[in-house]
N, CA, C and O atoms as a GROMACS GRO file, in nm:
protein
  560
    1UNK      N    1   0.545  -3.749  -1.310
    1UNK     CA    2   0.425  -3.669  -1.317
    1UNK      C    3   0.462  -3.522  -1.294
    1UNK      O    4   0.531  -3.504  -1.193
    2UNK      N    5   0.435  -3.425  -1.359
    2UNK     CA    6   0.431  -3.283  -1.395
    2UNK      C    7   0.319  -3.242  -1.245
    2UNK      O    8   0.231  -3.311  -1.194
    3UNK      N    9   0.376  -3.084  -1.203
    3UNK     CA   10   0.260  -3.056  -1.121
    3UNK      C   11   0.253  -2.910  -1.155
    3UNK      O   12   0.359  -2.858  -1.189
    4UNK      N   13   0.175  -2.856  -1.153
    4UNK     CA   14   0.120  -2.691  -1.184
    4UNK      C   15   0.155  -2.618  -1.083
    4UNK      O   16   0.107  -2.632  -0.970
    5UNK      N   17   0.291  -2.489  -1.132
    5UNK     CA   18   0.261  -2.422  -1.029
    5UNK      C   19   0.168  -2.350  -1.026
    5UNK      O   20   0.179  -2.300  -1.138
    6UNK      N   21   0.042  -2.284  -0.963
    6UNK     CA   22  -0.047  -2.157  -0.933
    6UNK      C   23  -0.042  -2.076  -0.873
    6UNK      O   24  -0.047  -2.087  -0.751
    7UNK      N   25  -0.026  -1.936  -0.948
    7UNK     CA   26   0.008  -1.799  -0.880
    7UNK      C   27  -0.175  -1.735  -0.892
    7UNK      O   28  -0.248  -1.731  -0.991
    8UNK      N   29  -0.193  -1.706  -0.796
    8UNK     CA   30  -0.272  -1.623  -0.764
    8UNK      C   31  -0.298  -1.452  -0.753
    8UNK      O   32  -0.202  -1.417  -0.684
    9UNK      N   33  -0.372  -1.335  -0.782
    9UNK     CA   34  -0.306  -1.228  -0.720
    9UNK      C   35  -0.430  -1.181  -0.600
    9UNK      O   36  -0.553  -1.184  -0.600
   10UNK      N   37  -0.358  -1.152  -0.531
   10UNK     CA   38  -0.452  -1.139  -0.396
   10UNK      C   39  -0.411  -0.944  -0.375
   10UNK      O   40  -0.301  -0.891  -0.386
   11UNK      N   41  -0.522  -0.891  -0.349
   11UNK     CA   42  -0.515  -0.716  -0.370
   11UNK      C   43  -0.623  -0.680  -0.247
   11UNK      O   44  -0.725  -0.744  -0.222
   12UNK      N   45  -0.575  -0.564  -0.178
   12UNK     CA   46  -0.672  -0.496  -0.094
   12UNK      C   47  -0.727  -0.369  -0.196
   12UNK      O   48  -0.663  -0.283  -0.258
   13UNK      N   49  -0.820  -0.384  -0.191
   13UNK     CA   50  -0.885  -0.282  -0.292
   13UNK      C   51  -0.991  -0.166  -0.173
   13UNK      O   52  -1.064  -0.201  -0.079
   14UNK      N   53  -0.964  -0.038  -0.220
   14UNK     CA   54  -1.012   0.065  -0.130
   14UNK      C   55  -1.172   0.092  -0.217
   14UNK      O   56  -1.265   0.142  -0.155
   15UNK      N   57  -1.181   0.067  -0.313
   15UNK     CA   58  -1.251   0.103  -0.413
   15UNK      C   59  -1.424   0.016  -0.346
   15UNK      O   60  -1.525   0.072  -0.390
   16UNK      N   61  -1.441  -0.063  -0.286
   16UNK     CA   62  -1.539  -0.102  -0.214
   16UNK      C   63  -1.611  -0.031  -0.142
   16UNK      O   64  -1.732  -0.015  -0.162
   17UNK      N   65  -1.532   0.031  -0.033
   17UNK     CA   66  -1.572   0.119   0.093
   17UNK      C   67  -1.612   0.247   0.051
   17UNK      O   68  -1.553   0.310  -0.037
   18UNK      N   69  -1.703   0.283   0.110
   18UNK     CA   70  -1.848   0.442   0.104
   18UNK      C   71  -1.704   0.547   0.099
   18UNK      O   72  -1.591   0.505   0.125
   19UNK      N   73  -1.726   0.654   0.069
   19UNK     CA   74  -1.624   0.792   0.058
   19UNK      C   75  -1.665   0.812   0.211
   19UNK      O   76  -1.780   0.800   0.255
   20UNK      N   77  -1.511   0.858   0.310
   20UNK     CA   78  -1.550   0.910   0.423
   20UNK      C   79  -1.506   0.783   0.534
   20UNK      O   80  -1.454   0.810   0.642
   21UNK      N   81  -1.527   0.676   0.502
   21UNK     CA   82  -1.512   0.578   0.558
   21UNK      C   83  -1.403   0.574   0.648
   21UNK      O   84  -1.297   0.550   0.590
   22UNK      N   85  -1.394   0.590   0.769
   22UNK     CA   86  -1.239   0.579   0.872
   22UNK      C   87  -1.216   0.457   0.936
   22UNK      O   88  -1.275   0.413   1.034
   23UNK      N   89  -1.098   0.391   0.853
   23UNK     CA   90  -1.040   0.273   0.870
   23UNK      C   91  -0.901   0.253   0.955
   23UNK      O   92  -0.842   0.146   0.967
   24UNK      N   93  -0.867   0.359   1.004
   24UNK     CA   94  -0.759   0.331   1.103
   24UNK      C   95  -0.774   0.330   1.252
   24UNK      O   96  -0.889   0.327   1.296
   25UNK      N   97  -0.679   0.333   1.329
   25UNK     CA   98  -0.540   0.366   1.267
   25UNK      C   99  -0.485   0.174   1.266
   25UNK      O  100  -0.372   0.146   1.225
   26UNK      N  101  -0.541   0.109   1.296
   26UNK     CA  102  -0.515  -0.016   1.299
   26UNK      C  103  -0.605  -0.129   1.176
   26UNK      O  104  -0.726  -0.108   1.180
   27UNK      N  105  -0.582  -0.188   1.122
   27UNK     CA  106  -0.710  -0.276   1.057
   27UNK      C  107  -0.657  -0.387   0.976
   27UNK      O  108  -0.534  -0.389   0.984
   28UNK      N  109  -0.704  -0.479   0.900
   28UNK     CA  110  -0.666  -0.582   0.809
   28UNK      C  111  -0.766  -0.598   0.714
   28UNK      O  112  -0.887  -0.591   0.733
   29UNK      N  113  -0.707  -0.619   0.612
   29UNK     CA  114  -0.819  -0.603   0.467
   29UNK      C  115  -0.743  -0.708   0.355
   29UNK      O  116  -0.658  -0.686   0.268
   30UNK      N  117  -0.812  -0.830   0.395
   30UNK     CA  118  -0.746  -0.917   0.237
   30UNK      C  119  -0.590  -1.026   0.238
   30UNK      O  120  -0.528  -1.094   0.156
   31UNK      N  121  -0.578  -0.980   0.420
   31UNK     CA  122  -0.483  -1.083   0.427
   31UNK      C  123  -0.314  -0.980   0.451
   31UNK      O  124  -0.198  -1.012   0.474
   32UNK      N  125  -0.415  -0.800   0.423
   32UNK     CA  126  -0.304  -0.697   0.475
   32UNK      C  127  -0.320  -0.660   0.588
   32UNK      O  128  -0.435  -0.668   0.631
   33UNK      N  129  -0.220  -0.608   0.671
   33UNK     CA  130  -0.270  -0.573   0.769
   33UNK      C  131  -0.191  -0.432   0.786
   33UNK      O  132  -0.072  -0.423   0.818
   34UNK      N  133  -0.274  -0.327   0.760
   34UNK     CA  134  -0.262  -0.153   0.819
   34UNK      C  135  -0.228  -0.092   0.920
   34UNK      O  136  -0.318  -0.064   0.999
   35UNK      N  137  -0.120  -0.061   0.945
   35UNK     CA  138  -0.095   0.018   1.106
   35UNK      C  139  -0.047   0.164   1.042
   35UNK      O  140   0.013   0.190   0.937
   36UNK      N  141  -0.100   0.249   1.148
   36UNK     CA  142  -0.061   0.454   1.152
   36UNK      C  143  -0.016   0.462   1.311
   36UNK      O  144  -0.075   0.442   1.417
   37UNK      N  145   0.085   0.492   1.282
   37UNK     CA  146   0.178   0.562   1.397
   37UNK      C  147   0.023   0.675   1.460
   37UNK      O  148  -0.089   0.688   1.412
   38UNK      N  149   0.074   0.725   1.555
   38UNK     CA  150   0.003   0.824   1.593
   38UNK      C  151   0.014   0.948   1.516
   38UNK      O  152   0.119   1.009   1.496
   39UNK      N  153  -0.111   0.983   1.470
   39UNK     CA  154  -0.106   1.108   1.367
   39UNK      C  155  -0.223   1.187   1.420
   39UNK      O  156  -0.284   1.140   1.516
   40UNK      N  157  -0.265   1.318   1.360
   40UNK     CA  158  -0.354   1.434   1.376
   40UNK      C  159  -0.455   1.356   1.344
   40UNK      O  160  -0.550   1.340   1.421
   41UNK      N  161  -0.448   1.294   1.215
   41UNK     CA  162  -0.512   1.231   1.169
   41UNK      C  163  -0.528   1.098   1.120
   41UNK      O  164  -0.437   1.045   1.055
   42UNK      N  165  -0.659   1.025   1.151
   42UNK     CA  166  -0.659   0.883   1.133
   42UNK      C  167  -0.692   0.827   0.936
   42UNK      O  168  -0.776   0.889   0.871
   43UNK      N  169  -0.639   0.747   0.894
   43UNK     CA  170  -0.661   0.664   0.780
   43UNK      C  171  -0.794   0.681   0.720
   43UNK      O  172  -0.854   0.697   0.826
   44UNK      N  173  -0.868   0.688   0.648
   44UNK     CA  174  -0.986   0.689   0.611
   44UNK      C  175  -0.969   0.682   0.439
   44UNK      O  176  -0.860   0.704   0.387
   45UNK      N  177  -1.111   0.643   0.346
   45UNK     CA  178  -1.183   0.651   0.258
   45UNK      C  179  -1.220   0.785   0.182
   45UNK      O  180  -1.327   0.845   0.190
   46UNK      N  181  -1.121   0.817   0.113
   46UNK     CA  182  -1.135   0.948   0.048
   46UNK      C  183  -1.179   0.896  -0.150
   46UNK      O  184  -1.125   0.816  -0.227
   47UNK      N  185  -1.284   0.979  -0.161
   47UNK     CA  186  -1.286   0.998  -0.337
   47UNK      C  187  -1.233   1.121  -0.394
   47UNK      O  188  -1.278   1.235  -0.381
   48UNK      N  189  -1.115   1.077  -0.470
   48UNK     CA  190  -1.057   1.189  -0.516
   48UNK      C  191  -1.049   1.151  -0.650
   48UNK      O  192  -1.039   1.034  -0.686
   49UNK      N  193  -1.054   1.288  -0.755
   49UNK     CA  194  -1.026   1.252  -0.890
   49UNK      C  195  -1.066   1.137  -0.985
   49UNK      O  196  -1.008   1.090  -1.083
   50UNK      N  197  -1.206   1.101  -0.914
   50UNK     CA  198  -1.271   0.974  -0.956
   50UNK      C  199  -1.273   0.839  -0.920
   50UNK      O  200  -1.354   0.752  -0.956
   51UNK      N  201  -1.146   0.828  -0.822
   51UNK     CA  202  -1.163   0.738  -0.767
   51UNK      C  203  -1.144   0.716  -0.616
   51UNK      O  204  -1.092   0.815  -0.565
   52UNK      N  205  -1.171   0.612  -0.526
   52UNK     CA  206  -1.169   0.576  -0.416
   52UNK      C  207  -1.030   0.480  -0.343
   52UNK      O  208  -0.980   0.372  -0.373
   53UNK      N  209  -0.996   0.592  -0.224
   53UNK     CA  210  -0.858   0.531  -0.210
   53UNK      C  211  -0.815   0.535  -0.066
   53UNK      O  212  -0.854   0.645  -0.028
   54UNK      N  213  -0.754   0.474   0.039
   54UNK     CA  214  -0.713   0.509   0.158
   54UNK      C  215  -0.630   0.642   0.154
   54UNK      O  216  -0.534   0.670   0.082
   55UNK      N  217  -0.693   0.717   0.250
   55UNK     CA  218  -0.598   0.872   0.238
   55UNK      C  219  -0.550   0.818   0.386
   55UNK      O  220  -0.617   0.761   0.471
   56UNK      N  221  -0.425   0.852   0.388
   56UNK     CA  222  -0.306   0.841   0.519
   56UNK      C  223  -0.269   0.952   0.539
   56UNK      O  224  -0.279   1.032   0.447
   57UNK      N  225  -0.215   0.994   0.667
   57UNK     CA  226  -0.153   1.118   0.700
   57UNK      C  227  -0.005   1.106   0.687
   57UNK      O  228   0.066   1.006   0.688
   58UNK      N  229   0.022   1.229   0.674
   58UNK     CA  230   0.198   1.286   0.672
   58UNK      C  231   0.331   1.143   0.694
   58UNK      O  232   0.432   1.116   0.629
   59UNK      N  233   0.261   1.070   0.833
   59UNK     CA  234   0.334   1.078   0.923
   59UNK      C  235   0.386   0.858   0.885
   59UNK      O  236   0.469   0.774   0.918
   60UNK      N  237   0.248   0.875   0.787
   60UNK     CA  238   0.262   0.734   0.684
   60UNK      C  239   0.183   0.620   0.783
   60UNK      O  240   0.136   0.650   0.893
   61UNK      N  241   0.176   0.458   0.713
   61UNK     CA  242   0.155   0.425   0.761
   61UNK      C  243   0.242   0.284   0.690
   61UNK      O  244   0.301   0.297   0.583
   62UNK      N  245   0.240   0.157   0.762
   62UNK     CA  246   0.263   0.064   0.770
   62UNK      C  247   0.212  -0.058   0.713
   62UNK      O  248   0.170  -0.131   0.803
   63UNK      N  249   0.199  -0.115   0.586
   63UNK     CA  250   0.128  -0.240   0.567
   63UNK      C  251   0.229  -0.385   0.548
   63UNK      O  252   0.310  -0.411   0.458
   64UNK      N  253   0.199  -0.444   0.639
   64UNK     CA  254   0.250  -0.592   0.624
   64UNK      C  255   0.177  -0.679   0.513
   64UNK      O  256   0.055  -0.687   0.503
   65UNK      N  257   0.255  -0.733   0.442
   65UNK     CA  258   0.170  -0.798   0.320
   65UNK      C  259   0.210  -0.974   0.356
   65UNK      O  260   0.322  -1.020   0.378
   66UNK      N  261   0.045  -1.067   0.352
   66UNK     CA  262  -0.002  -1.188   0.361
   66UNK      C  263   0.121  -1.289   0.332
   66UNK      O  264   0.116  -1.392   0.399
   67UNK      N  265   0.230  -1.276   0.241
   67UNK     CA  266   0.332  -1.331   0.256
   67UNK      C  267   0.436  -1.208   0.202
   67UNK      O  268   0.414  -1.100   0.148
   68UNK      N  269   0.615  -1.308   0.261
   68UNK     CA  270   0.691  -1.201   0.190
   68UNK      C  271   0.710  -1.275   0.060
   68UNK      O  272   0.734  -1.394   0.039
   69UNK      N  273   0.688  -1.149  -0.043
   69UNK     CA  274   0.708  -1.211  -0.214
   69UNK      C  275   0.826  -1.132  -0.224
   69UNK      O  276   0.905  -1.093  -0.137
   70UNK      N  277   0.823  -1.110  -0.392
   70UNK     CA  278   0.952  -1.000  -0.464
   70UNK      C  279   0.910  -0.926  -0.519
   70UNK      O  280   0.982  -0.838  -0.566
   71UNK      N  281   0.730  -0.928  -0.545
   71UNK     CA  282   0.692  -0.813  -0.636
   71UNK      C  283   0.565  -0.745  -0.530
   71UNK      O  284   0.490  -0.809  -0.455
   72UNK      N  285   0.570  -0.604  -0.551
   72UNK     CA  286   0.432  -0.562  -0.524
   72UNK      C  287   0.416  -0.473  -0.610
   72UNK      O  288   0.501  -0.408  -0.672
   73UNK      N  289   0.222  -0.470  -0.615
   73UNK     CA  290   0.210  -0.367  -0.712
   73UNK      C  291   0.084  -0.231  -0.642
   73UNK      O  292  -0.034  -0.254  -0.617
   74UNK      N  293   0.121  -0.160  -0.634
   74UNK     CA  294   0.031  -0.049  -0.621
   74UNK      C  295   0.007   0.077  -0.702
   74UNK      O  296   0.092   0.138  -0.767
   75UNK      N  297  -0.143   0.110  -0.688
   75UNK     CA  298  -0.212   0.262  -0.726
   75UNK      C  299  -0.190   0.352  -0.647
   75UNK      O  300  -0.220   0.340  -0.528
   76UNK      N  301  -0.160   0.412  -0.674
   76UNK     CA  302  -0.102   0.562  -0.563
   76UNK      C  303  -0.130   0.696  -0.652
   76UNK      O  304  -0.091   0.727  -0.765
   77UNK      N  305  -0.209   0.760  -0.560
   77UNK     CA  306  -0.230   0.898  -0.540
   77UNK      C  307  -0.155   1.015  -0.492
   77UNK      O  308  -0.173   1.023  -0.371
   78UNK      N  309  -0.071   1.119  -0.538
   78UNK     CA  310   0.006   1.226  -0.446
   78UNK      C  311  -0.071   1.313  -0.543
   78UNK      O  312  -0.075   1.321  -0.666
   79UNK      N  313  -0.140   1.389  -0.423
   79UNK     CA  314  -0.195   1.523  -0.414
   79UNK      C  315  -0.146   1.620  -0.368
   79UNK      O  316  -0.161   1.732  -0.418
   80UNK      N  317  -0.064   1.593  -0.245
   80UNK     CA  318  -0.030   1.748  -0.166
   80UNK      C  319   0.149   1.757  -0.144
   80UNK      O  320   0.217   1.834  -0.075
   81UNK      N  321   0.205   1.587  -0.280
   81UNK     CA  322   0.334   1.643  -0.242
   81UNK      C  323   0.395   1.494  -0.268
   81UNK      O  324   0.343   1.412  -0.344
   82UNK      N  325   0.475   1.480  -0.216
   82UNK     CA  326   0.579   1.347  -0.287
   82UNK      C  327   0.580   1.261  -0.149
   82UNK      O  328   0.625   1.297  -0.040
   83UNK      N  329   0.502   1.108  -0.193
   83UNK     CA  330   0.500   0.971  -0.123
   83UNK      C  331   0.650   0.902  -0.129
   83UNK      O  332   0.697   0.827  -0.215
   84UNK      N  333   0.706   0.951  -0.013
   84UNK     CA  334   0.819   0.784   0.010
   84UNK      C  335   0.785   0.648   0.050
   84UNK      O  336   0.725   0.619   0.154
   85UNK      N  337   0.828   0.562  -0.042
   85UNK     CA  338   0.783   0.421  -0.002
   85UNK      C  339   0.926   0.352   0.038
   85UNK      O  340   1.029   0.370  -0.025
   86UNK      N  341   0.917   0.287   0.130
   86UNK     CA  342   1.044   0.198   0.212
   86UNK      C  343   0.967   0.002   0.196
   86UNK      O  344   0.870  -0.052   0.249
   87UNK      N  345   1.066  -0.042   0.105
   87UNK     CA  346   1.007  -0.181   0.115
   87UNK      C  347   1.096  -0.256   0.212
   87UNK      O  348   1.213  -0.231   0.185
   88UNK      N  349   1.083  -0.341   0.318
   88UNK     CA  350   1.156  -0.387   0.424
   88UNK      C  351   1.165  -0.539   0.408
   88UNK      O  352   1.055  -0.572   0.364
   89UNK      N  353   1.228  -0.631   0.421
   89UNK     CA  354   1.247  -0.763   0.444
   89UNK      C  355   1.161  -0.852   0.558
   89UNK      O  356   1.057  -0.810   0.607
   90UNK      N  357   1.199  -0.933   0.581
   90UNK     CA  358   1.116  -0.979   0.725
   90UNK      C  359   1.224  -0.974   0.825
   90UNK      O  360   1.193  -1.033   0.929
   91UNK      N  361   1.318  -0.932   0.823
   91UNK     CA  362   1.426  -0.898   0.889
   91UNK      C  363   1.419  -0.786   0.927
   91UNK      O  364   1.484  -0.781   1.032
   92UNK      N  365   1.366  -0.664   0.898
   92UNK     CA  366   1.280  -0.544   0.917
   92UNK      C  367   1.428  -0.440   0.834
   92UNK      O  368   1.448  -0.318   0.842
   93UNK      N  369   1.500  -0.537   0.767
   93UNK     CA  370   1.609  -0.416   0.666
   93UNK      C  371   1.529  -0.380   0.536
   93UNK      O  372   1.438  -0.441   0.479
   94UNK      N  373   1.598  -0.247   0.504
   94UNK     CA  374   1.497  -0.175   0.408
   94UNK      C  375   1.579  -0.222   0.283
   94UNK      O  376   1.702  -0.213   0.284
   95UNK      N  377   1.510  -0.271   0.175
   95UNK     CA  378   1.524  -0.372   0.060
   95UNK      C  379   1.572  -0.266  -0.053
   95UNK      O  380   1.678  -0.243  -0.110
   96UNK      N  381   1.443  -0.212  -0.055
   96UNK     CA  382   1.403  -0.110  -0.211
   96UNK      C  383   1.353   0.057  -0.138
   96UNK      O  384   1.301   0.094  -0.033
   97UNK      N  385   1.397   0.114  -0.246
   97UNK     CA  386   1.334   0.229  -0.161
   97UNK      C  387   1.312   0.307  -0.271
   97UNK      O  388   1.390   0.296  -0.366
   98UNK      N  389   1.191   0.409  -0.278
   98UNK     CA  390   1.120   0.472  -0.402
   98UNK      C  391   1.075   0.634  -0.368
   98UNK      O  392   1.025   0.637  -0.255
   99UNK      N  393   1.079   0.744  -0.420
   99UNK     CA  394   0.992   0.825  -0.396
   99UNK      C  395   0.902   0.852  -0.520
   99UNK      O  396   0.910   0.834  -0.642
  100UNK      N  397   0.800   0.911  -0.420
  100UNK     CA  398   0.691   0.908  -0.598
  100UNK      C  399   0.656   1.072  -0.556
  100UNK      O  400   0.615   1.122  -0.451
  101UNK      N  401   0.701   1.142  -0.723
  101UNK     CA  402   0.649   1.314  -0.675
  101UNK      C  403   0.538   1.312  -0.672
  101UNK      O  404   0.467   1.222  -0.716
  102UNK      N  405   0.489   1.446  -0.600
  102UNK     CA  406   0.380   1.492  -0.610
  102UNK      C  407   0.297   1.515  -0.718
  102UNK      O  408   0.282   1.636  -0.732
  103UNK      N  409   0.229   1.444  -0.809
  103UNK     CA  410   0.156   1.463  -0.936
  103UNK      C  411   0.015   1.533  -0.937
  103UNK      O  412  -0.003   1.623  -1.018
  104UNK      N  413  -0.068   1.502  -0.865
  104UNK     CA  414  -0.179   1.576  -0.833
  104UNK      C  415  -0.255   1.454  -0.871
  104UNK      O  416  -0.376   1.463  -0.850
  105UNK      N  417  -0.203   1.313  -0.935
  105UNK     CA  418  -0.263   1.252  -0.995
  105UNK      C  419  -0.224   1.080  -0.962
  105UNK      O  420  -0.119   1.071  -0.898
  106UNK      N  421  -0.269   0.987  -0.985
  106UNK     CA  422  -0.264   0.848  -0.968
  106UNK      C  423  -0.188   0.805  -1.068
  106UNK      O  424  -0.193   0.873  -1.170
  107UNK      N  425  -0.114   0.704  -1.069
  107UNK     CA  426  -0.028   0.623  -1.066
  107UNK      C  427   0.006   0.477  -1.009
  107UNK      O  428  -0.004   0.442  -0.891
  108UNK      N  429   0.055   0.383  -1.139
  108UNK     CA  430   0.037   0.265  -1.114
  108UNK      C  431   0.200   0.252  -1.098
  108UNK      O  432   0.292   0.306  -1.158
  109UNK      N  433   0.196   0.166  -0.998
  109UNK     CA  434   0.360   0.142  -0.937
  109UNK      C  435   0.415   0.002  -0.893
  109UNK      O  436   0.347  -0.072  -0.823
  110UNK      N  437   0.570  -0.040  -0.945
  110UNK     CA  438   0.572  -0.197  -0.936
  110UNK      C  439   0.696  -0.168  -0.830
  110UNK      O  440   0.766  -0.069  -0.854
  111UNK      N  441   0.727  -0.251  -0.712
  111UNK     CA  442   0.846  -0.283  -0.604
  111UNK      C  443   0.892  -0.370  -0.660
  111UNK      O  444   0.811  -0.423  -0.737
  112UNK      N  445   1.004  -0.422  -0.659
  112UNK     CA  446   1.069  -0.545  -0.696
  112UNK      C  447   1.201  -0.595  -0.571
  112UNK      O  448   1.300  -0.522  -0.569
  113UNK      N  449   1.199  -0.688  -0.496
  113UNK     CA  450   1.338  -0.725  -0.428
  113UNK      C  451   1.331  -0.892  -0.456
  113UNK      O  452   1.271  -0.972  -0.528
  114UNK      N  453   1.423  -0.889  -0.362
  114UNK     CA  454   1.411  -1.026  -0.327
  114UNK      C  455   1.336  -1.082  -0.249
  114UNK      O  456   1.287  -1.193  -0.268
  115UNK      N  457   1.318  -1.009  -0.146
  115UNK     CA  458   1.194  -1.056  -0.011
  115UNK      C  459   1.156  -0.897   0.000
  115UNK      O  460   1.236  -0.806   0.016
  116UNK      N  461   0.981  -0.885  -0.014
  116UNK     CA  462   0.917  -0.747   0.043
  116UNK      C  463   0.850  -0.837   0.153
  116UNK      O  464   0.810  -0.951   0.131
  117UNK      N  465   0.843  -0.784   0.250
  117UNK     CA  466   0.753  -0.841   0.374
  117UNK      C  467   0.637  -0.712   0.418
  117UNK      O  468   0.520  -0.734   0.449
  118UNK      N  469   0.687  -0.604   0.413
  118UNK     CA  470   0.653  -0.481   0.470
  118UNK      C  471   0.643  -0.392   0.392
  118UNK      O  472   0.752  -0.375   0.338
  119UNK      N  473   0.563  -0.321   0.354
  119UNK     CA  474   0.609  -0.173   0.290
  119UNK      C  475   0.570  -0.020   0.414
  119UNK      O  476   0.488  -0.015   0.506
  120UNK      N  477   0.648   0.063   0.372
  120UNK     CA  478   0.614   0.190   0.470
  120UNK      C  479   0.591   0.296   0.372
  120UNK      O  480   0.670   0.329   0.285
  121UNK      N  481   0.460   0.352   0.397
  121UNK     CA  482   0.438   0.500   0.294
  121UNK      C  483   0.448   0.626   0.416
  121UNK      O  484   0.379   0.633   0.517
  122UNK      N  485   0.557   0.722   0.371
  122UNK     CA  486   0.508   0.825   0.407
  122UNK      C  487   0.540   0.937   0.371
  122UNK      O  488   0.632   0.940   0.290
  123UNK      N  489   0.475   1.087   0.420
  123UNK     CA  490   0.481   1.193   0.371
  123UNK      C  491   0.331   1.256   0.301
  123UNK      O  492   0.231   1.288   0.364
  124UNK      N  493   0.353   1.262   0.140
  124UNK     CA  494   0.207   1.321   0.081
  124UNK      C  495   0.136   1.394   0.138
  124UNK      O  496   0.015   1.390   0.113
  125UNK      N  497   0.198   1.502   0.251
  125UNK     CA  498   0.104   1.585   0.284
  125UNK      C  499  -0.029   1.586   0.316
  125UNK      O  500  -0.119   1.669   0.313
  126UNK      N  501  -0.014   1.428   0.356
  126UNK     CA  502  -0.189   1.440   0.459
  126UNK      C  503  -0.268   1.390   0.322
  126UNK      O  504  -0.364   1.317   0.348
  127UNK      N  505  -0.252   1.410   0.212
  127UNK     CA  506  -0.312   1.367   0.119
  127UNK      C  507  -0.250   1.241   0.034
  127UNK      O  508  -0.260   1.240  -0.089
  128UNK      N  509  -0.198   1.155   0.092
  128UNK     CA  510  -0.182   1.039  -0.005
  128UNK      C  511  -0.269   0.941  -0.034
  128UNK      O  512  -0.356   0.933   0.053
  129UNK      N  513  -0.281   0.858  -0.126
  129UNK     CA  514  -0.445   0.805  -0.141
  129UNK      C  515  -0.398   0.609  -0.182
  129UNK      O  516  -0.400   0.550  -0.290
  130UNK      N  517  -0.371   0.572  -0.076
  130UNK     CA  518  -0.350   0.422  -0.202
  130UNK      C  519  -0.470   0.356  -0.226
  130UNK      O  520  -0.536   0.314  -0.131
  131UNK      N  521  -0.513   0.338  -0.362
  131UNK     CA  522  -0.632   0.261  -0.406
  131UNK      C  523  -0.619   0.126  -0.383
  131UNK      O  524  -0.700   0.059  -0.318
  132UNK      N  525  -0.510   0.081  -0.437
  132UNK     CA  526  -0.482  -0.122  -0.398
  132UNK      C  527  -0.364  -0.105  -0.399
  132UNK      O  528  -0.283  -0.022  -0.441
  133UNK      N  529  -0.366  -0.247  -0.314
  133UNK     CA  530  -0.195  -0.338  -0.302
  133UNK      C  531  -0.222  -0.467  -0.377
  133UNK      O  532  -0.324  -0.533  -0.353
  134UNK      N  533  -0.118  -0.510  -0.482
  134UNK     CA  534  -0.138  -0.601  -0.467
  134UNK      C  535  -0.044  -0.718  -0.504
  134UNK      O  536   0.042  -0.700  -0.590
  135UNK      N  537  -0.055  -0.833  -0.444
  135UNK     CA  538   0.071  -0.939  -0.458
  135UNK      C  539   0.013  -1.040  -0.546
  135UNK      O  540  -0.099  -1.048  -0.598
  136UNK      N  541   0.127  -1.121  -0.550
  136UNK     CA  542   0.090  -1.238  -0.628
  136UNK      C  543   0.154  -1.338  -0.554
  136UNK      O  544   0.265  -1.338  -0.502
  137UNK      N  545   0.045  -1.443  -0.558
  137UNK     CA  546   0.100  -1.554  -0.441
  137UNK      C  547   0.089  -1.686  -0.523
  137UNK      O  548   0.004  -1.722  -0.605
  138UNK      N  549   0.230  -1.763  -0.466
  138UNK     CA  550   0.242  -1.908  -0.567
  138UNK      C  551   0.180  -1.996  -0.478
  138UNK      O  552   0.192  -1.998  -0.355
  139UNK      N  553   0.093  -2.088  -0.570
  139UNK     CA  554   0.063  -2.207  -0.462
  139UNK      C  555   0.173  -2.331  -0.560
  139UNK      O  556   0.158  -2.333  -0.682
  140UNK      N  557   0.234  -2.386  -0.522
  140UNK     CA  558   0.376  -2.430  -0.565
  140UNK      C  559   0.349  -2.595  -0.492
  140UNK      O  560   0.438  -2.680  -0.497
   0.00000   0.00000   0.00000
């Protein structure tokens, strides 16, 4: 007998929450869970350029993703300057590592390793905006 694998994609989407909305510096959304170091400024719900997105400060923040996969996919915003992303293992070693320039504009973006457990954004000048994360999960 044959059995189906089923992949699912499971996404935190910012695009729900009112403009303004302050969601840090701690929170979970969808099976992610959000941490911000101590910054000037806390995480929140910004509409920029039409759309709705977590704006993070400088100083980045932290999302653990619902399982470790090999792919993630995110929307990203750099407004005030160039987002480093650090993808980490569950071993907490850094896998993949990306910078995205400063565009003024959004952007759709794919990670690829072997195990992402973690990703770390930081920098963007106080203005980085991620709209979604999102994975794909096997039910196997």
């Amino acid at each position: 007998m044959r059995t189906a694998n089923l992949a699912f994609k499971l996404c935190a989407d910012f695009n729900l929450f009112p403009d303004n909305t302050q969601l840090g510096p701690n929170f979970s959304l969808a099976g992610f869970d959000f941490a911000q170091p101590p910054a000037n400024m806390l995480m929140f719900v910004n509409e920029t350029a039409g759309e709705k997105g977590l704006q993070f400060p400088k100083e980045g923040m932290e999302i653990t993703l619902p399982i470790p996969v090999a792919a993630v996919r995110l929307r990203l915003g750099t407004f005030a300057g160039p987002v480093e992303i650090a993808a980490l293992d569950s071993s907490g070693a850094v896998v993949r590592q990306r910078i995205v320039p400063g565009l003024n504009a959004y952007v759709n973006l794919r990670m690829f390793a072997p195990e992402i457990a973690t990703l770390l954004l930081t920098q963007g000048g106080n203005e980085g905006i991620l709209v979604r994360i999102c994975v794909a999960i096997c039910v196997c």
